[in-house]
C-alpha positions in Angstrom: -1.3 -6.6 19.2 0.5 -5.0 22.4 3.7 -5.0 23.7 2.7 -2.9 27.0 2.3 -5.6 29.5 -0.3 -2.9 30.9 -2.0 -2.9 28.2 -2.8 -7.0 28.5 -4.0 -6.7 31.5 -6.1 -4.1 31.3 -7.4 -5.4 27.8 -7.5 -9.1 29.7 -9.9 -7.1 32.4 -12.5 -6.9 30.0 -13.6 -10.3 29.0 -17.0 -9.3 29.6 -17.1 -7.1 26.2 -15.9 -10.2 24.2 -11.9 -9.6 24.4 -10.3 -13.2 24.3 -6.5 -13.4 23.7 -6.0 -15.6 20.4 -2.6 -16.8 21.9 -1.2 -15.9 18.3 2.4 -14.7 19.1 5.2 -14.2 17.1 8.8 -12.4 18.0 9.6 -8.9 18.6 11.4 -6.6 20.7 10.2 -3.8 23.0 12.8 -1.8 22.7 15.6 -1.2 20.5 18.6 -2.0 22.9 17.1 -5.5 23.2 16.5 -6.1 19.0 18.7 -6.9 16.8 20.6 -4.5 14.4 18.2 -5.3 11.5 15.0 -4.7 13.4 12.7 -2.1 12.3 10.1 -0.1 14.7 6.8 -0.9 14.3 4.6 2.5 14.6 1.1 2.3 16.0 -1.7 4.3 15.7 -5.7 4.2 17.0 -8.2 6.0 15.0 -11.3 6.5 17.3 -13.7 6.9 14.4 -12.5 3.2 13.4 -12.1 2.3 16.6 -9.4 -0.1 15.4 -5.3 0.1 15.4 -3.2 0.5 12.6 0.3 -1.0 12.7 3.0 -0.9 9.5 6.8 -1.6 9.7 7.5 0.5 6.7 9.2 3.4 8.0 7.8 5.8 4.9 4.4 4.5 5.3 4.5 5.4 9.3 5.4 9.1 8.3 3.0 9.7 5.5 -0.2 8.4 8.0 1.2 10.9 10.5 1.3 13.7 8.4 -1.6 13.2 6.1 -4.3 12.4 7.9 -6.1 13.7 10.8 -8.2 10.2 11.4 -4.8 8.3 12.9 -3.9 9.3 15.8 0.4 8.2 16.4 0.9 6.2 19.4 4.5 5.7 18.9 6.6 2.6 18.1 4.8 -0.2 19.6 7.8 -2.6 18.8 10.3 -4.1 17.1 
């Protein structure tokens, strides 16, 4: 899941390694001047070993991956 209009078209680029957008969608806000006063940030991180993202809303969650483990890497908030 990406926000970063770069990101889609770079990851749209590379249909030939099997990535197919699942036109799943759902509402969120790239920044927090445009959300609402109860959104929450969304935090992202990649973990290259996994080779997969990791995504949580839960504000305490998002700081105990950043500081207890070394195999997340923190992209920043990816949403919200």
């Amino acid at each position: 899941m990406t926000a970063d209009s770069n990101e889609i078209a770079v990851l749209r680029s590379l249909s030939e390694y099997g990535w197919v957008r699942t036109e799943y969608s759902f509402e969120a806000w790239p920044f927090a001047s445009l959300a609402p006063d109860n959104a929450v940030g969304v935090c992202r991180f990649y973990s290259p070993t996994a080779k997969s993202h990791f995504l949580t809303a839960d504000a305490n969650e998002c700081a105990v991956v950043q500081a207890a483990t070394p195999y997340w890497r923190y992209e920043g908030i990816a949403f919200y």
